[in-house]
SEMAR-583579 format. One record per residue: x, y, z of N, C-alpha, C, O, CB in turn; residue in one letter. Coordinates in steps of 0.1 Angstrom, whole numbers, plus 5000, padded with zeros to 4 digits. Glycine has a CB too. Example, Ala and Ser with C-alpha at 12.3 -4.5 7.8 and 13.67 -1.06 7.14 Angstrom:
! SEMAR-583579
513249435078512349555078513249675078514249675085511349555090A;512849785071513749895071512950005079513450115080514149945057S;
This chain:
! SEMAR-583579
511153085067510453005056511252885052510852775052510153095044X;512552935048513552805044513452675059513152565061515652895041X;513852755065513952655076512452605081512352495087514652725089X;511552665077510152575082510052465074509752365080508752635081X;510252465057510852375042511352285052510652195057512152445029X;512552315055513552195057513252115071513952015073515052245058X;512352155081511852075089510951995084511151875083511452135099X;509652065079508551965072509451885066509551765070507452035061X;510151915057511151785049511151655062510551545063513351855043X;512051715070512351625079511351585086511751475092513151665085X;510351625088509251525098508551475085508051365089508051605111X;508151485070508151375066509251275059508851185051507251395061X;510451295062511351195058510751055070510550935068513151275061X;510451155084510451045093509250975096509250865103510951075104X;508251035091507150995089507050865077506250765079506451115086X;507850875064507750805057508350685063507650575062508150845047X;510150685074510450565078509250505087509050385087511850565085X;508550585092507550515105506750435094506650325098506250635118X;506350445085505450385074506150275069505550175066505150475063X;507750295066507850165063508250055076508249935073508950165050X;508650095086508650045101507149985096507349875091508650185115X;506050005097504649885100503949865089502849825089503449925111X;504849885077504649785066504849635066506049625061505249825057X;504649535068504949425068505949385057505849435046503849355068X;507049285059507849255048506949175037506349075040509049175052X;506949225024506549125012507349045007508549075007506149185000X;506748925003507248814990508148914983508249034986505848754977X;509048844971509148884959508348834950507848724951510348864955X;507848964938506648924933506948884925507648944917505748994931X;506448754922506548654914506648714897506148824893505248554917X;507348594887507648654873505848624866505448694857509148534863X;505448554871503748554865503048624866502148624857502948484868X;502948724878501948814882502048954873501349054870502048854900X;503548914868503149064858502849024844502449104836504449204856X;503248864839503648824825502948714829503548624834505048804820X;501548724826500248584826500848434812501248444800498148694818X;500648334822501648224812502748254815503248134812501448234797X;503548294818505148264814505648234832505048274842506048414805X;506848164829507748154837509148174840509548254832507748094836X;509948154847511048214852511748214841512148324836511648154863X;512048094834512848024825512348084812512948194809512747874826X;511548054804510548104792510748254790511048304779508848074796X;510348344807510048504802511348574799512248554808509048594814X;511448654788512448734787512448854797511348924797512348774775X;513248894805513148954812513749134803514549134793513948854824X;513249264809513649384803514649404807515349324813512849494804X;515049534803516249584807516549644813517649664817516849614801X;515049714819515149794833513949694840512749734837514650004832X;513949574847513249554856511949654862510649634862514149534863X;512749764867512249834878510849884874509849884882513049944882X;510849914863509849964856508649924854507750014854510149984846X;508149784852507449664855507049654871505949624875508449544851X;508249684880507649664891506849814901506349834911508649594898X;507349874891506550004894505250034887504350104892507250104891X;505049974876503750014874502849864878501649854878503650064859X;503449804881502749664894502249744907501149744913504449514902X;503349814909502849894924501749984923500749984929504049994930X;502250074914501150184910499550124903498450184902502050284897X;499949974899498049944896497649864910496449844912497649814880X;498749814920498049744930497249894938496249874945499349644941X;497950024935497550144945496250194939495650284944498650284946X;495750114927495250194918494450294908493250324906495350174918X;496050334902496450414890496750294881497650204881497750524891X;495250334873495250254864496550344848496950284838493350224862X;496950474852497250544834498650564843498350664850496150724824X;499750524847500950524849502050704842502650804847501350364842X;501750664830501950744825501450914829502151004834501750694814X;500250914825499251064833499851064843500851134842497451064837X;499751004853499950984868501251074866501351174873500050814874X;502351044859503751054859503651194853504851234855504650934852X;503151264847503051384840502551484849503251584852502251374827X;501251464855500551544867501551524881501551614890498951474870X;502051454880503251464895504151544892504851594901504051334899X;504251564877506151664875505451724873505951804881507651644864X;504451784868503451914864503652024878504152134880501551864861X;502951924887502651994903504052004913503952064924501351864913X;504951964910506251984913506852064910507352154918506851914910X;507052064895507352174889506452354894507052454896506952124872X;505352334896504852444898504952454910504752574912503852454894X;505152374923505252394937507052434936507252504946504652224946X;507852414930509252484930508952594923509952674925510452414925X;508152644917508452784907507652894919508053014920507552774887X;506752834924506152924938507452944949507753054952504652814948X;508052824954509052804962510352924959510752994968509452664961X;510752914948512053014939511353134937511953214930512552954920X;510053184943509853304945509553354958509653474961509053324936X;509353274966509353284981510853264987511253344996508353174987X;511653164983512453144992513553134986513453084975512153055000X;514953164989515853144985516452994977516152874980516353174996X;517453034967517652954953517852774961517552664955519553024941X;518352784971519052664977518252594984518552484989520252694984X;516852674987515952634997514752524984514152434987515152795006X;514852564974514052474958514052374960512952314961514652474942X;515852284962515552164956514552104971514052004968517252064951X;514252134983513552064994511952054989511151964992513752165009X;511752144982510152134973509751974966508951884968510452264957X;510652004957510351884952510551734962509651664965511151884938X;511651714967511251644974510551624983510451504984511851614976X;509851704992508651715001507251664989506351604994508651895008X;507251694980506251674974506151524971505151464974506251754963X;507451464964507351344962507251224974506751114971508251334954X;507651254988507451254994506251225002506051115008507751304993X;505251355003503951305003502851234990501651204992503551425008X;503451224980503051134971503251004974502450924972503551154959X;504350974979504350804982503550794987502550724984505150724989X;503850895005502450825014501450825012500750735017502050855025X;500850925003499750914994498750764988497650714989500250984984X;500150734979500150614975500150474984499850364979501150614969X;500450484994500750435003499150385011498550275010501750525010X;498850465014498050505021496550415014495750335019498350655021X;496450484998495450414989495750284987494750214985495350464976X;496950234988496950104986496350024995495549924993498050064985X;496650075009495949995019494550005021493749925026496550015031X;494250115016492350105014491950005008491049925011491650225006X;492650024997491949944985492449754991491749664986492850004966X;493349734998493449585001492549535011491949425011494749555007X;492449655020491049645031490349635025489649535026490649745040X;489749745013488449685003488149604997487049564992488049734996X;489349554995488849384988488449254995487749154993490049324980X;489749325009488749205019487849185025487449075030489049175028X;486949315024485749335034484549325020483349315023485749515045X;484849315004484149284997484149114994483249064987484349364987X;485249034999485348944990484148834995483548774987486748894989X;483948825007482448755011481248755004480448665002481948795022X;481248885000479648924991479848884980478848824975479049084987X;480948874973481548814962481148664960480348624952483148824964X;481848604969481748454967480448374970480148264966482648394974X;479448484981478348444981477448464966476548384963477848524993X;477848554959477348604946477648454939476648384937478248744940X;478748404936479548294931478648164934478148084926481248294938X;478548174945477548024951476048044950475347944953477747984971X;475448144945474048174941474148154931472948124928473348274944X;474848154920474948154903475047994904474147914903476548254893X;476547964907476847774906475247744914475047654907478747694919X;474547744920473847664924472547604914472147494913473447714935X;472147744906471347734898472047664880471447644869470847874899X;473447644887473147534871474947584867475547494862471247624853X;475447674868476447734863477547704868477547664880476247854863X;479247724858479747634858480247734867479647844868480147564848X;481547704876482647804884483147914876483048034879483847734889X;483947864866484248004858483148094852483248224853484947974846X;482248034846481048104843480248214856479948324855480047974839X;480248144866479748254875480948354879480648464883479148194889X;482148314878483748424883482948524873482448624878486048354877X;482648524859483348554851481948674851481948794847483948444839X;480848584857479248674859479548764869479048884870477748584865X;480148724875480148834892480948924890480749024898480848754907X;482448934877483449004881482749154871483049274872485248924878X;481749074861481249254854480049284867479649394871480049244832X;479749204871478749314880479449394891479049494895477549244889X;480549324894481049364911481549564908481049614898483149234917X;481849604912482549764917483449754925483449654932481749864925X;484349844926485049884928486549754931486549644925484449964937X;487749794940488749714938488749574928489249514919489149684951X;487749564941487449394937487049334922487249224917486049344946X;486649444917485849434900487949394893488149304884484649694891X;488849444897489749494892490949334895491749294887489949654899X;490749284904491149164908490349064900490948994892491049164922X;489149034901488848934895488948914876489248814868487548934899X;488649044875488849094857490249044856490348964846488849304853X;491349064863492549004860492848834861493848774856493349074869X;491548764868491548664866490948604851491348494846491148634876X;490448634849489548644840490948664825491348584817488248774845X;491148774829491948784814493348664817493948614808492548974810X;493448644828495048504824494148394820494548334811496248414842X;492548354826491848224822491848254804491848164796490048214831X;491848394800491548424786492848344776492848264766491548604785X;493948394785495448374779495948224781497048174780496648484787X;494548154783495447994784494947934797494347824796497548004786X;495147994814495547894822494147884830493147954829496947924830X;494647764840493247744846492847804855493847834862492947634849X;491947834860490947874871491947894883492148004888489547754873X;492647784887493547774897494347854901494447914911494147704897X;495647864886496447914881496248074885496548154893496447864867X;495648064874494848244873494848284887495448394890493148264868X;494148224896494048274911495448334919495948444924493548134920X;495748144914497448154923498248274922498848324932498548044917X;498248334908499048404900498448594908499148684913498748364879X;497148574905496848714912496948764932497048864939495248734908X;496948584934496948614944498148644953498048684965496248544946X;499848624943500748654949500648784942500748874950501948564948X;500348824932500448954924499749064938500449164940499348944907X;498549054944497949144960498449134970498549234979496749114965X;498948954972499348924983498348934994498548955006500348994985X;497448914989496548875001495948735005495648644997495648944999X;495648735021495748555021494348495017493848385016496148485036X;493948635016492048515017492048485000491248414994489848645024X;492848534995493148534980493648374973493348304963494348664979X;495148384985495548284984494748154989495048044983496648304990X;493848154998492948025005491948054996491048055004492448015024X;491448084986490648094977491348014965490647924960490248224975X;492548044961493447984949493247824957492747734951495548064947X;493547804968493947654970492947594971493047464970494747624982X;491447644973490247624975490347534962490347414962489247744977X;490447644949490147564936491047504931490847454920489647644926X;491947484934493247384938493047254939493647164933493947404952X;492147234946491747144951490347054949490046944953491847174961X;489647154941488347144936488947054922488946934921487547304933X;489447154913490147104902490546954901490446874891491247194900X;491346914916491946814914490946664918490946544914493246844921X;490046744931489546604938488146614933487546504931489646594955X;487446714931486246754924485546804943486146834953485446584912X;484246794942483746784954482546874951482146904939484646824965X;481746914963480847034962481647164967481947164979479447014971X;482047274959482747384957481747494965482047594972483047404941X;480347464961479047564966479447604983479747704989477147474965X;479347444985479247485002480447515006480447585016478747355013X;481647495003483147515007482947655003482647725014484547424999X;482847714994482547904993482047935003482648005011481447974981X;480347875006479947965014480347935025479547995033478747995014X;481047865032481747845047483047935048483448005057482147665049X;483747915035484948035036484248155036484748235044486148045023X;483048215029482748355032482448385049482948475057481348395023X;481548285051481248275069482348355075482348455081481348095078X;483548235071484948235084485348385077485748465086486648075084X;485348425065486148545060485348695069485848795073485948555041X;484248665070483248785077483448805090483348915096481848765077X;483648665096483748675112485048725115485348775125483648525120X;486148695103487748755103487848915100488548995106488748675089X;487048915091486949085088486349165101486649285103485949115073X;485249085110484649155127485949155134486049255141483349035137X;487049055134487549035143488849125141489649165149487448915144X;488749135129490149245123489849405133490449455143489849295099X;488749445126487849555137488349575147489349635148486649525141X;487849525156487249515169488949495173489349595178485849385172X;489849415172491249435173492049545170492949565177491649365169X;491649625155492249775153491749875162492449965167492049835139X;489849855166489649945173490149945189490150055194488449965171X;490349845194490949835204492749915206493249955216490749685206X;493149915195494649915193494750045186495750075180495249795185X;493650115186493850275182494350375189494850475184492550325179X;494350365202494550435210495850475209496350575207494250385220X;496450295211497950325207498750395200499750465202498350255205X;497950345187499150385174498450505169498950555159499250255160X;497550555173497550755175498150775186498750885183495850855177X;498450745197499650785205501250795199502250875199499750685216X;500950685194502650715192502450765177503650755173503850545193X;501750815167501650905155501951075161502751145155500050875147X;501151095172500951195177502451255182502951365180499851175187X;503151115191504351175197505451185187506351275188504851085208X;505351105178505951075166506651225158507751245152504750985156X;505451285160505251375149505251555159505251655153503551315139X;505051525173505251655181506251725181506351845181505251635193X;507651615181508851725181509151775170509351895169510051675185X;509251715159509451835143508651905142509052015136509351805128X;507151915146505951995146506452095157505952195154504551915149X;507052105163507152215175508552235173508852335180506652175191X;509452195168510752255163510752325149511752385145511752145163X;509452315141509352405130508752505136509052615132508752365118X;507752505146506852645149508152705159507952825162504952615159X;508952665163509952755170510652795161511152905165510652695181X;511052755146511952855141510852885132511352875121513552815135X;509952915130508753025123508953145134509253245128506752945123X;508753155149508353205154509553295161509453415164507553135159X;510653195163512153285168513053175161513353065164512653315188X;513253275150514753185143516053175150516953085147515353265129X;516253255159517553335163517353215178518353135181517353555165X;516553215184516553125193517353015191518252975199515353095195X;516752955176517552825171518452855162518452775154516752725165X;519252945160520052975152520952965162522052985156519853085145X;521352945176522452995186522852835190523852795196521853115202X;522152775186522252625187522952525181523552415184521452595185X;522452615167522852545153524352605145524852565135521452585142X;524852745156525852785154527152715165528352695161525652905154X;526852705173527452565185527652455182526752395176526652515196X;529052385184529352245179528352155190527852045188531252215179X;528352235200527852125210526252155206525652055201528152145230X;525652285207524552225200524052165186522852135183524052295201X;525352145178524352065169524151945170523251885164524452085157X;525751845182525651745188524751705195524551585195526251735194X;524051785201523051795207521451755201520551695207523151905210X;521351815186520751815178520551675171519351635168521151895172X;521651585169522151485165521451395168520451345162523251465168X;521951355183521851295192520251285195519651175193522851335202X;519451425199517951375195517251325186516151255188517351445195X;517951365173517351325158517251155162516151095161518551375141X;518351095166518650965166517550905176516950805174520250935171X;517551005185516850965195515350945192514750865199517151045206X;514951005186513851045180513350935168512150915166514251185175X;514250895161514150775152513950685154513150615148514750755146X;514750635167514850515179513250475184512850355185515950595196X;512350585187511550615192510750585186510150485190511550705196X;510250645173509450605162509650435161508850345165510150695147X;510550435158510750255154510250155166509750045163512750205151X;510550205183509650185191508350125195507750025197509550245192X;508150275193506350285192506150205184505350125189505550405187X;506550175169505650125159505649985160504649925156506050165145X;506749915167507049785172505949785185505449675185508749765177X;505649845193504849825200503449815198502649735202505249885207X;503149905192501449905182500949835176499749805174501249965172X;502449765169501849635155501649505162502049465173503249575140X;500849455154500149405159500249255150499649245139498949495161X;500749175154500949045141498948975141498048935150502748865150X;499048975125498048845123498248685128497448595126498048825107X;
């Protein structure tokens, strides 16, 4: 039992690096996206940073109540070690909680990227919404501000945040710019520059929307049709990824002693080593080979 704990630990330790392997590198997120109006210079900065940028993370995933969130995670921890300290030996506990938190990131992980895919595959209906309001008479903010109480889901949640910096002072632009490093997403960002540019040169804004929704729809077919092509792969290498801890825990479920003659050998645990490495090497591999650049 202990030793099945401490494998699972270990295939998702390595599961988590494969995750951050084809995460793309982010920006640093700008001092505006969490403190609407202020600047580098102006904002007082806290005294734990981190804290700010965690619950930035946890509403981009979002969890909107940080706090709950943080009570129900040590709740279910707590009670997944008090099960553990009665099954398994005192030293085998602390692997509980970390396996748990663990699969809470990827968890988190995981929702976040839904919800960024859902904003891109909503934001066309969006702006087409936007260019049916402005046509009939209404101003740009006035229709943001019509579309963002009707919209659902992610997307309702992104625009509302524009909406409240336009509340706190800044312009239409601004507001954009500011959310759109806050998601980091680009159709976000070519939307900010859209009204960037509107603001400054004036023009017809109607037809420029609905030509970026066009190209955004044909981008969101083409996103598709390139992941589904490239599926094959990157469930291959999830699959291989994930075979050898998966079948080195069912071998010590099934004969401990098998692997116990191994793990009592200097050469086998060199041996041991040397695959783990090998094994990591591998992961990082595959995942370089799968990804796929925009």
């Amino acid at each position: 039992m202990v030793s099945a704990l401490a494998f699972l630990f270990a295939a998702l330790c390595l599961l988590a690096a494969a995750v951050l392997v084809w995460r793309k590198s982010r920006p640093p997120l700008a001092v505006g996206a969490l403190h609407p109006g202020a600047s580098a210079e102006t904002l007082h900065l806290p005294d734990w940073p981190w804290k700010d940028r965690v619950r930035a993370w946890l509403r981009k995933c979002g969890v909107t109540d940080p706090r709950g969130f943080a009570i129900r995670l040590a709740i279910g921890t707590l009670l997944c070690a008090v099960v553990a300290a009665l099954l398994a030996p005192w030293w085998a506990v602390p692997l509980v909680p970390c396996t748990v938190l663990v699969l809470a990131w990827l968890a988190l992980v995981w929702r976040g990227q839904r919800r960024r895919a859902q904003i891109v595959v909503e934001l066309p209906n969006f702006l087409d919404g936007m260019v049916r309001i402005t046509r009939v008479g209404a101003s740009l903010p006035a229709a943001l501000l019509s579309m963002s109480k009707d919209a659902r889901g992610p997307i309702r949640d992104v625009f509302l945040q524009v909406g409240l910096r336009q509340q706190a002072g800044l312009s239409l632009d601004q507001a954009m710019t500011q959310v759109a490093k806050f998601y980091d997403i680009s159709e976000l960002h070519l939307l900010a520059a859209i009204l960037r540019l509107n603001q400054r040169y004036g023009g017809r804004v109607d037809t420029v929307l609905e030509r970026i929704a066009e190209w955004m729809r044909s981008r969101v077919a083409a996103q598709a049709e390139l992941a589904a092509l490239s599926s094959e792969t990157k469930m291959s290498g999830l699959l291989l990824s994930l075979l050898v801890p998966g079948l080195g825990a069912f071998i010590f479920i099934t004969n401990y002693r098998y692997m116990a003659l191994m793990l009592k050998d200097p050469t086998g645990r060199t041996l041991l080593a040397v695959a783990l490495a090998l094994m990591v090497s591998g992961i990082v591999l595959l995942a370089r080979l799968a990804r796929i650049k925009e």
